[in-house]
C-alpha positions in Angstrom: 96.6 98.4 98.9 99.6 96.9 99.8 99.9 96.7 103.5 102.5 99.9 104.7 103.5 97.3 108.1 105.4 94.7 105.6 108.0 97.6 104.3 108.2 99.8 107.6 110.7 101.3 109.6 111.5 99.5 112.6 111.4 101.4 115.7 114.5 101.1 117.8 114.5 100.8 121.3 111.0 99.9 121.8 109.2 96.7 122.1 105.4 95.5 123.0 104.2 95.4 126.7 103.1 91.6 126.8 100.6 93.1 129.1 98.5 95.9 126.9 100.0 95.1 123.6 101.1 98.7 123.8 104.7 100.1 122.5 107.1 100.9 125.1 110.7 102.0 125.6 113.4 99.1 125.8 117.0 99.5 125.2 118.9 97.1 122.6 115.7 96.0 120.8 113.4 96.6 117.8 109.8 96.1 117.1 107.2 97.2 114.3 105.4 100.2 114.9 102.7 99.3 112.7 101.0 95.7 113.0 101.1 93.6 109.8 98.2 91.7 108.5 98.2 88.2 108.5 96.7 85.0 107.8 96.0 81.3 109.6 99.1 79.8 108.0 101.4 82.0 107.4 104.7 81.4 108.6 107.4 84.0 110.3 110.8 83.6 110.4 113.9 85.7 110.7 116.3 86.4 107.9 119.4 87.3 110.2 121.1 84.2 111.9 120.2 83.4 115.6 117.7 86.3 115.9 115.7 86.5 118.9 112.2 87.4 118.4 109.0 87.4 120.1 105.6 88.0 118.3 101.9 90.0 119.6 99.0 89.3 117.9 96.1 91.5 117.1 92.5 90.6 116.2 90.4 92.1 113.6 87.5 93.5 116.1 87.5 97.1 116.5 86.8 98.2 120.0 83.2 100.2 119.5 84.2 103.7 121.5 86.5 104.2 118.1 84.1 104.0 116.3 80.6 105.2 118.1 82.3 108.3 120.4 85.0 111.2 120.0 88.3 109.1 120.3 91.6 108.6 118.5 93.8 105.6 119.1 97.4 107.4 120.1 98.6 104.5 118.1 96.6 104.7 115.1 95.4 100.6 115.6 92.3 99.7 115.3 92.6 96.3 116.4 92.6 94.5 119.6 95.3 92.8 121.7 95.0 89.0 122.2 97.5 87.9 124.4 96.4 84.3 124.0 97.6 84.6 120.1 100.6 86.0 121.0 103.9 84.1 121.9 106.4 86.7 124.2 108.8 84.3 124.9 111.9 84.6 122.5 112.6 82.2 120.6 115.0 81.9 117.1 112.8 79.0 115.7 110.3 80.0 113.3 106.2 80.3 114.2 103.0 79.4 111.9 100.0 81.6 112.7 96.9 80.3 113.7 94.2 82.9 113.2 93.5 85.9 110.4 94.7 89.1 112.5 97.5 91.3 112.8 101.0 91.1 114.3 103.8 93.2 115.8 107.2 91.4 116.1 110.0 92.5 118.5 114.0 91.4 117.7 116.7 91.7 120.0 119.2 93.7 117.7 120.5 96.8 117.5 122.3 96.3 114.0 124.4 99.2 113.1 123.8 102.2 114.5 122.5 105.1 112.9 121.6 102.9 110.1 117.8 102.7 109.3 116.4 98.5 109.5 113.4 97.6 107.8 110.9 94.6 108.5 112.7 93.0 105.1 115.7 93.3 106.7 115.2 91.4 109.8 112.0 89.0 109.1 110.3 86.8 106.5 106.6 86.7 106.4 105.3 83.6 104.2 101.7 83.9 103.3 101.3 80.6 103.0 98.1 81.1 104.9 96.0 82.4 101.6 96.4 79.1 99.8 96.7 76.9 101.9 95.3 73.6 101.5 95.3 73.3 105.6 91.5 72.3 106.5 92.0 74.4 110.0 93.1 77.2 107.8 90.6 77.1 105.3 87.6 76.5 108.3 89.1 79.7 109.7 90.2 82.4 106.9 88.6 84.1 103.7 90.4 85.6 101.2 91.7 89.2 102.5 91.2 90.7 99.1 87.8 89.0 98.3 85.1 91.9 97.2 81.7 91.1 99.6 78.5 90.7 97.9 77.3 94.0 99.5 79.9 95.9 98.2 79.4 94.9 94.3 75.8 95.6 94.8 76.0 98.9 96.0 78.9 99.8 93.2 76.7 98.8 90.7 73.5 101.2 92.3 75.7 104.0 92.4 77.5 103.6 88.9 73.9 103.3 87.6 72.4 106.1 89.5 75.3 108.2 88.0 75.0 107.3 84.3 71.1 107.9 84.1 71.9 111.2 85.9 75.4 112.5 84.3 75.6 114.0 80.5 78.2 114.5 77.9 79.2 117.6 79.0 79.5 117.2 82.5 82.3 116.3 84.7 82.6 113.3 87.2 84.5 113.0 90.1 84.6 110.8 92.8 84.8 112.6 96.2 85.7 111.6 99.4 87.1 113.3 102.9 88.6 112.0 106.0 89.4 108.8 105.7 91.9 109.2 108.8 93.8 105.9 107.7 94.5 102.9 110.9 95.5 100.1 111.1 92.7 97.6 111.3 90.3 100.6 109.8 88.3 100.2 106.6 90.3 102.0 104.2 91.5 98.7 102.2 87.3 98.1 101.7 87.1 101.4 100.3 90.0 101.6 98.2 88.6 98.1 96.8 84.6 99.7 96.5 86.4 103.1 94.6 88.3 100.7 92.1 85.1 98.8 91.7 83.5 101.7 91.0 86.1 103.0 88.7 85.6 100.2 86.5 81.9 100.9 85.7 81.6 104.6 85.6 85.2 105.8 84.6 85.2 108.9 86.2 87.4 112.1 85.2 89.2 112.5 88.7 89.1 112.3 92.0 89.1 114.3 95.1 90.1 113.8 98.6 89.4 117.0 101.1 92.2 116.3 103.6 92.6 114.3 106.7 94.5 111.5 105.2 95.3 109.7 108.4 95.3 110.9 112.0 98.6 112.7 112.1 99.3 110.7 115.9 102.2 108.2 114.5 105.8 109.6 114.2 106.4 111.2 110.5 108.1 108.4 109.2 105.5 105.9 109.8 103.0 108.8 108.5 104.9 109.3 105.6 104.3 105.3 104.8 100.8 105.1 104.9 100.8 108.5 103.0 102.6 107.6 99.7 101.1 104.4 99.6 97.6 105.6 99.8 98.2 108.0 97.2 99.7 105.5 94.7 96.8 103.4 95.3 94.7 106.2 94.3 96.2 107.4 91.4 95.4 103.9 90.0 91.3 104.8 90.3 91.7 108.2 88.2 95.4 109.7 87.9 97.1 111.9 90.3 94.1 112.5 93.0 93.4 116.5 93.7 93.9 116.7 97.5 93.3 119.4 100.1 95.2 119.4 103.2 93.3 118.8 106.3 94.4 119.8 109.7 96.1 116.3 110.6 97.8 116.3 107.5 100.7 118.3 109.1 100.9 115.3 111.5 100.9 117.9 114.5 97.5 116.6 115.8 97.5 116.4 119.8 100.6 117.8 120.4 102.7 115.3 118.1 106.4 116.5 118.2 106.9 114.9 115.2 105.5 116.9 112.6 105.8 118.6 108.9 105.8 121.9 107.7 103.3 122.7 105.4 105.6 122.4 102.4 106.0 118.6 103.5 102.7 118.2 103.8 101.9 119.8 100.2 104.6 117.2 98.6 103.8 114.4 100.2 99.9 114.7 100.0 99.0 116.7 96.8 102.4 115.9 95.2 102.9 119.8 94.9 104.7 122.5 96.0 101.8 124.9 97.2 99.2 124.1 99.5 96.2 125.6 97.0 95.9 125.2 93.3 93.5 125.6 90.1 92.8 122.8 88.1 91.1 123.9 84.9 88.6 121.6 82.8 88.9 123.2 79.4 86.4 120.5 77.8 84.0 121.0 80.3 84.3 124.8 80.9 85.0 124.3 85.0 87.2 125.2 87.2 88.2 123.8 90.3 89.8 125.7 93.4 91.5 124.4 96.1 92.3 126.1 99.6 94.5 125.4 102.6 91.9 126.5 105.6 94.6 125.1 108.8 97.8 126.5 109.9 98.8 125.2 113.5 101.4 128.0 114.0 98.9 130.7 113.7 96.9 131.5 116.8 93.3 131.2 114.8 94.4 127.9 113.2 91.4 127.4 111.2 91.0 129.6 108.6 92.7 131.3 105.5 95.7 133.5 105.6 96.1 136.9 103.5 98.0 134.4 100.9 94.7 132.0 100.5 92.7 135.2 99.9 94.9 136.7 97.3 95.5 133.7 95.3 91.5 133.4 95.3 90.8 136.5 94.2 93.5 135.8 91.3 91.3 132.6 90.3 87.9 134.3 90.1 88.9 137.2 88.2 91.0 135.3 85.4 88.0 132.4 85.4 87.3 132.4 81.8 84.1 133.5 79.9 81.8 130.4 79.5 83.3 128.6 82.9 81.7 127.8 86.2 83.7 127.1 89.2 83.9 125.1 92.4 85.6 125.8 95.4 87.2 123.0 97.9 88.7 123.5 101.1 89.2 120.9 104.3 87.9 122.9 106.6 84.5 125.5 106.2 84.5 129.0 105.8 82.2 129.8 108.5 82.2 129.7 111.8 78.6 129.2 111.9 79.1 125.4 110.8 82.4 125.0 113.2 82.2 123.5 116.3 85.8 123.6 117.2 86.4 127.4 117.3 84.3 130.0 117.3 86.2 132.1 114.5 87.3 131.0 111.2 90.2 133.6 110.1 89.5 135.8 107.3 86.4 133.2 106.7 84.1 136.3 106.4 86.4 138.3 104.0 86.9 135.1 101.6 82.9 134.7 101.8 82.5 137.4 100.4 85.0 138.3 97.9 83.3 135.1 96.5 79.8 136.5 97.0 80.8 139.8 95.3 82.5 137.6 92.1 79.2 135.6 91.9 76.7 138.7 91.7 78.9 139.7 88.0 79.2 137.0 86.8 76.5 133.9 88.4 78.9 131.4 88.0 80.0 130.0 91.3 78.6 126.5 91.6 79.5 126.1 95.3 81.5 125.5 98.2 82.6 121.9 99.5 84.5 121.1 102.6 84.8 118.1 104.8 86.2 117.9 108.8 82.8 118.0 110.3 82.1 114.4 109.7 79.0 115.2 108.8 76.8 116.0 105.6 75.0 119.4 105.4 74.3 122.1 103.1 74.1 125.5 104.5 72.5 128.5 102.2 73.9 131.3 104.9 75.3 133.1 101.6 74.7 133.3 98.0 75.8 130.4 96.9 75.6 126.6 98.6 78.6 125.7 100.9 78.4 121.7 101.0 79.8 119.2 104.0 81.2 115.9 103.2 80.8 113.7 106.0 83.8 111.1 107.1 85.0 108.4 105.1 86.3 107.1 108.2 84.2 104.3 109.8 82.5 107.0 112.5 79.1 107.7 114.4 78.4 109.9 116.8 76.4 113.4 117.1 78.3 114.9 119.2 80.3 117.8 117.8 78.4 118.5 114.7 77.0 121.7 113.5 73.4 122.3 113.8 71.3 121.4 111.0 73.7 118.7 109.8 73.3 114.4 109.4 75.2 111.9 110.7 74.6 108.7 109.1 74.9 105.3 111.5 77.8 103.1 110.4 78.3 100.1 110.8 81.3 97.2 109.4 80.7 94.8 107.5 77.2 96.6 105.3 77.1 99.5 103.2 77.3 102.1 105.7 80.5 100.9 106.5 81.9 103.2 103.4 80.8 106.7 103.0 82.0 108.8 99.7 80.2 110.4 96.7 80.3 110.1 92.8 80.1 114.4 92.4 78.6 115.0 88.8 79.3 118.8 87.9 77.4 120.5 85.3 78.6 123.9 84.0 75.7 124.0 81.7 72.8 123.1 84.1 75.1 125.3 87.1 74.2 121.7 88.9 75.7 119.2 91.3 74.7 116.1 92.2 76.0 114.0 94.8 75.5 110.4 94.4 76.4 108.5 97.5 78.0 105.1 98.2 77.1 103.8 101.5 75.6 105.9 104.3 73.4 108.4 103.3 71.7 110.1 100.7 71.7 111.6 97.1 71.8 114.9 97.0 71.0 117.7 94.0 72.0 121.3 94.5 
């Protein structure tokens, strides 16, 4: 993945608090939002003559309540202030980093206004630090994009669990939820353990089932990460079958700054509706997808009138022969929600499905992610399936009952959390073959 700091938006009127490392409001200046990744040798300079800058430098640790409690970064980093690393004083001369990390930079320039700037247009990274034949360099850095030992091993468990238990007929995709993209988080190691992956088993497709990033930055910056996480995917398996999750319309805690749910359908499923079929005429399966959030309703979680009547439309034209799966971000039933107590229309789409699948016995299941957790509840007649979080996460707290949370922990295998989903129309099987956390599972 390229990294979405190097191209962004700068923010105008806003620099770093030398103090917390922390945005904050400052006429006639412009910083990065988003901290780029660097290496021990890499040089920064500016591009425009006589520039003032300063820079703030971020280690790679992670404080541990991100990851091991209930908590969101309002800034979407993941990585910790060093003040020591940083240099605040401005200063026009260029400056050679001395550790791996991540930096903000803040200019004194307004440039024209109403005129968007970008880091190209103001500074020059030189990532001289990656080859560099500096001994203090080399002592001190690896090579960002190296693929760890751990991760090839477990790629090449998982590709071999999946080809002893797929079959012609049946269809592979690789499935993942959450991954609730930061800077300084783990998606760059699972984006490299889904290509490895990709390489060994060629799968059909892949599926993401919302929650892209947090939804905290402003759209812009969100818009970024978006598209580039997206291209990045469609180079695994083609154009990645997304559903939206309920920080996909970037309205999460009250952010001002958010997208309609048209927005959020183009920028993260590359359509323009939130729910869609995608048919597998070779393998006789088809695939639903739902929108369970809307954040201008009064139950937000759930499925509106729309949602039910497309369903319905997509059971009763499912061809003769086909099995077929349903996704959605969010489950259908309150009993496996801990964050409301109702799940709009969540009963009525339960069972229109349940009456569909006493005709005809061809619903294969239900999958959904946002609980962070994996579970399968049989509290109807078919399987309804949680994903836990690709996100690097563990904690118990706020999880349905009778679900697993899997200890994480960077750096190993459970750092990464997704599943190779083999679907078999013929067998009326699935089989989810994890990478990382967890277990297998057969339904």
């Amino acid at each position: 993945m390229k990294d979405p700091g190097k191209n962004q938006f700068l923010l105008r009127d806003h620099t770093v608090d030398p103090d917390t490392g922390r945005i904050t409001a400052q006429p006639g200046c412009l910083t990065t939002m988003l901290p780029v990744q660097v290496c021990a040798g890499d040089r920064i300079a500016a591009v425009v003559p006589d520039l003032q800058f300063q820079y703030f430098f971020y280690s790679e640790k992670t404080e541990e309540s991100l990851i091991y409690t209930y908590s969101y970064d309002p800034e979407g980093n993941w990585t910790s202030y060093d003040p020591e690393e940083s240099d605040p004083c401005w200063s026009v001369q260029p400056r050679i980093l001395h550790s791996r990390g991540f930096v903000r930079l803040t200019a004194k320039y307004t440039g024209e206004e109403g005129k968007d700037l970008f880091f190209s247009d103001l500074f020059r990274l030189e990532e001289t630090g990656r080859k560099s034949t500096c001994a203090a360099a080399q002592e001190t850095d690896t090579d960002p994009d190296e693929i760890p030992g751990w991760m090839r091993q477990e790629a090449e468990e998982t590709a071999g669990k999946t080809e002893q238990c797929r079959s012609t007929d049946d269809a592979v995709f690789f499935l993942l939820a959450d991954t609730h993209y930061t800077t300084g988080g783990i998606w760059p190691d699972t984006l490299k353990s889904l290509k490895l992956t990709a390489e060994l088993i060629r799968p059909d497709g892949l599926i993401h089932l919302g929650d892209l990033t947090d939804g905290l930055l402003p759209v812009r910056y969100t818009k970024e990460i978006v598209q580039e996480m997206i291209r990045d995917l469609r180079e695994i398996a083609g154009e990645p079958l997304v559903c939206l999750g309920n920080h996909d319309r970037n309205y999460f805690r009250g952010n001002p700054d958010s997208m309609t749910a048209e927005e959020s359908a183009k920028l993260c499923m590359n359509r323009n509706e939130t729910s869609f079929v995608e048919d597998l005429p070779e393998k006789k399966i088809r695939l639903l997808f739902l929108n369970s959030f809307d954040p201008e309703m009064k139950e937000r979680y759930g499925f509106s009138r729309t949602e039910l009547v497309f369903a319905r439309r997509a059971l009763r034209t499912l061809p003769e022969g086909y099995r077929i799966l349903i996704f959605s971000h969010v489950p259908p039933a309150s009993e496996i929600h801990v964050w409301s107590k109702k799940i709009r229309n969540g009963k009525r789409l339960l069972r229109l499905i349940e009456r569909f699948h006493r005709k005809r016995h061809a619903v294969l299941g239900y999958i959904h992610g946002h609980n962070h957790a994996d579970q399968i509840w049989n509290g109807c007649e078919f399987p309804v399936i949680g994903i836990g979080c690709s996100k690097l996460e563990y904690f118990e707290e706020h999880k349905p009952a009778g679900s697993v949370t899997w200890y994480r922990e960077r750096g190993k295998p459970s750092q990464e959390l997704w599943d190779v989903l083999i679907i078999s129309a013929e067998r009326g099987t699935l089989d989810l073959i994890r990478f990382g956390a967890g277990e297998d599972r057969h339904v």
